[in-house]
N, C-alpha and C positions, 0 to 999 in steps of 0.2 A: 760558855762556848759562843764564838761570836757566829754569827749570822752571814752566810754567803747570798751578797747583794750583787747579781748581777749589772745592773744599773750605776754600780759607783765605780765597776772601770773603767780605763781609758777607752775613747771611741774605736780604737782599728782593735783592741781586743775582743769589746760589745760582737765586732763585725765578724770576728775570729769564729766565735761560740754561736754565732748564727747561721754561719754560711757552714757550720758541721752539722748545727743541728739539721739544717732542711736536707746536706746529702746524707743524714742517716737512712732514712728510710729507703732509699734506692738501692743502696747499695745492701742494707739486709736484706732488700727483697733480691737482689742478683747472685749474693751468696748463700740464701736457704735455698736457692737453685740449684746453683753448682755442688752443693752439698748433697741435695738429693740425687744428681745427675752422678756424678763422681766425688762419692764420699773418701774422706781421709780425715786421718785425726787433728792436721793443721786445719783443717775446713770446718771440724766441727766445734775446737778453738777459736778461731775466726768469727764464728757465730755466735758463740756463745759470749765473747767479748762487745759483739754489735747489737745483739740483743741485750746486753747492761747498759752500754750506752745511752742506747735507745728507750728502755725504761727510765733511767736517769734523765734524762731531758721530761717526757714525758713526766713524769711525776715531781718535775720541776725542782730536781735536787743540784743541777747544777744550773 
């Protein structure tokens, strides 16, 4: 299984995977809002999708 090295992409992709990871966290924090505010099952899809993301970067899987 090879080994995903972020570091041996190209530079505007490096740029790509960086400038998502830092708007992660805003934007789960504005849709665990809106989910509690006005829940729905695409809302809670939504989240559930940004909270994997968001653990994936964090635990440095991508």
């Amino acid at each position: 299984m090879a080994r995903y090295y972020r570091y041996r992409l190209p530079p505007w992709a490096r740029n790509c995977i960086i400038v998502v990871e830092r708007v992660t966290l805003p934007i789960l924090i504005f849709q665990l809002i809106r989910t509690l505010l006005f829940p729905s099952s695409l809302d809670v899809f939504l989240l559930g999708i940004l909270v994997g993301i968001f653990i994936a970067f964090y635990l440095e899987w991508i």
